[in-house]
KEGU-149382 format. One line per 5 residues: their letters; for each residue x, y, z of C-alpha. Coordinates in steps of 0.05 Angstrom, whole numbers. Example, Ala and Ser with C-alpha at 12.3 -4.5 7.8 and 13.67 -1.06 7.14 Angstrom:
2
AS = 246:-90:156; 273:-21:143
END
This chain:
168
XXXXX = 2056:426:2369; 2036:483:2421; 2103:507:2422; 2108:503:2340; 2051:545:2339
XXXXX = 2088:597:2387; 2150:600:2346; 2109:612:2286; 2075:669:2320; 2130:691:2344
XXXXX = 2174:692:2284; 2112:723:2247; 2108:782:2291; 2188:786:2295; 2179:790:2214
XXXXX = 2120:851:2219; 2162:893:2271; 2220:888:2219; 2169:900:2163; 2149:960:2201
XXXXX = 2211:984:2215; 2249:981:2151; 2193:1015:2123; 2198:1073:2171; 2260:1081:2154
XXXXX = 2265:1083:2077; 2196:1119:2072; 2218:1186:2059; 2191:1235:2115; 2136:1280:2117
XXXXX = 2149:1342:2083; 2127:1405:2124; 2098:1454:2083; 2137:1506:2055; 2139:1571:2098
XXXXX = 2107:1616:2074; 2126:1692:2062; 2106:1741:2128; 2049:1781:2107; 2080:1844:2109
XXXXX = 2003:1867:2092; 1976:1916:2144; 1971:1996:2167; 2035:2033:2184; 2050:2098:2205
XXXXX = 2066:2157:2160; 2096:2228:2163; 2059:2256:2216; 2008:2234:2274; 1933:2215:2249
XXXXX = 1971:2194:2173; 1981:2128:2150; 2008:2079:2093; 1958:2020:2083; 2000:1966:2050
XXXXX = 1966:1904:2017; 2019:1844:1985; 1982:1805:1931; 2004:1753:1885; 2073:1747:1858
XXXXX = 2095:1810:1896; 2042:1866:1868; 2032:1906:1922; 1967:1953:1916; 1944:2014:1973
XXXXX = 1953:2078:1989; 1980:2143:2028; 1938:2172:2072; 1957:2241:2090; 1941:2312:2112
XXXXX = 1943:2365:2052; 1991:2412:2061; 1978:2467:2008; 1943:2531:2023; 1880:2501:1985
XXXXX = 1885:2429:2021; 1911:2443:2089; 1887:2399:2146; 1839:2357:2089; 1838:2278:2082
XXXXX = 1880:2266:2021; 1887:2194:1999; 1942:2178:1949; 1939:2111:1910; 1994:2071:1889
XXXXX = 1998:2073:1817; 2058:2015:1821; 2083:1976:1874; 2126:1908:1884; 2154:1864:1937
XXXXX = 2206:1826:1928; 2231:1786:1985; 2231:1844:2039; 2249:1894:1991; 2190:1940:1984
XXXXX = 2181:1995:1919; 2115:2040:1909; 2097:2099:1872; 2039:2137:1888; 1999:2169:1845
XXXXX = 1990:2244:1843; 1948:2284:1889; 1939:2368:1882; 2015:2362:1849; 2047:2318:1905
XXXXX = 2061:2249:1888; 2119:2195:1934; 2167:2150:1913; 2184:2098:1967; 2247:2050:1962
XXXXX = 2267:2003:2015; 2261:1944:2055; 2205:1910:2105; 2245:1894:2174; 2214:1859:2246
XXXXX = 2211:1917:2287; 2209:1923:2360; 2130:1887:2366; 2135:1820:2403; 2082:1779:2368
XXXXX = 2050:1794:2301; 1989:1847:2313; 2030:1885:2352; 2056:1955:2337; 2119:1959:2307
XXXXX = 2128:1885:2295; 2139:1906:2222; 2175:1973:2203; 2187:2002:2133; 2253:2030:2130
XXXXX = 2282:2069:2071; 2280:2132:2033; 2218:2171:2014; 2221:2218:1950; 2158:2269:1961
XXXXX = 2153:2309:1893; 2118:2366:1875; 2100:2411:1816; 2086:2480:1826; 2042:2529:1789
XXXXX = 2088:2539:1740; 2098:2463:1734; 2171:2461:1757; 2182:2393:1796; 2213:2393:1859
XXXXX = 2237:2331:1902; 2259:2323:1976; 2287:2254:2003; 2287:2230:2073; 2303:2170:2105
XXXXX = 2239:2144:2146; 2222:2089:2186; 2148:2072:2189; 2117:2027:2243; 2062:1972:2233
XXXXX = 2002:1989:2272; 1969:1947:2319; 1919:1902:2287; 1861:1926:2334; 1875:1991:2317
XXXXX = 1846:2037:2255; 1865:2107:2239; 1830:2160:2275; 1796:2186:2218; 1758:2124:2205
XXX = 1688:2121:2223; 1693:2063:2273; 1625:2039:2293
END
């Protein structure tokens, strides 16, 4: 009887283990979750030492900030000017934004968001704008005027802000 008892047992838990592991094997796998987009969202540099494009990616690619930037007019020069994006879209890495205008000077940027030369996210340069910039301007006599360059503009360190913030 003992050793009908131990072949039942033993057949049971011969029966669970394959139970077990037939059912490993057709459940389907845990899915990871989806990767999600970089967050291209940060500081970067701008034109010239102490300016600065704050970038911000929101939902379904709207991108919102602004240009930060020394004036450079007679009337403006060496003043704080902060330029708004009036439109602005990311899709993928390909980055678009308009600013809005500012004392007649408005951009136009076109291009894409690349990993730069940062080793680990928060570090500078570990994102890089690259593409063209369109700065227009209207003069006095409201005749518009563009100039294109190609630019490259470098994610700043997250523990860093702009010099012209009030940092307490």
């Amino acid at each position: 009887m003992q050793s009908s008892i131990s072949k039942i047992v033993a057949m049971a838990g011969v029966v669970s283990l394959s139970a077990i592991l037939l059912t490993s094997q057709t459940a389907p796998a845990p899915q990871t979750p989806p990767k999600l987009a970089d967050d291209y969202s940060g500081m970067y540099s701008f034109l010239q030492d102490g300016e600065f494009v704050q970038v911000t990616v929101e939902d379904q690619g709207r991108v919102t900030g602004f240009v930060s930037r020394y004036g450079d007019l007679e009337s403006d020069r060496g003043a704080f000017l902060d330029q708004f994006f009036k439109q602005g879209k990311l899709d993928s890495n390909k980055l678009t934004f308009t600013t809005e205008t500012v004392h007649g000077v408005w951009y136009e940027f076109k291009g894409t968001v690349e990993r730069g030369a940062g080793k680990n996210p928060g570090d500078e340069a570990y994102y890089v704008l690259k593409g063209t910039l369109t700065q227009y301007s209207t003069d006095a006599s409201k005749k518009t005027s563009s100039r294109l360059r190609e630019v490259a503009f470098k994610s700043f360190p997250q523990d860093m802000a702009p010099a012209h913030e009030k940092q307490d």
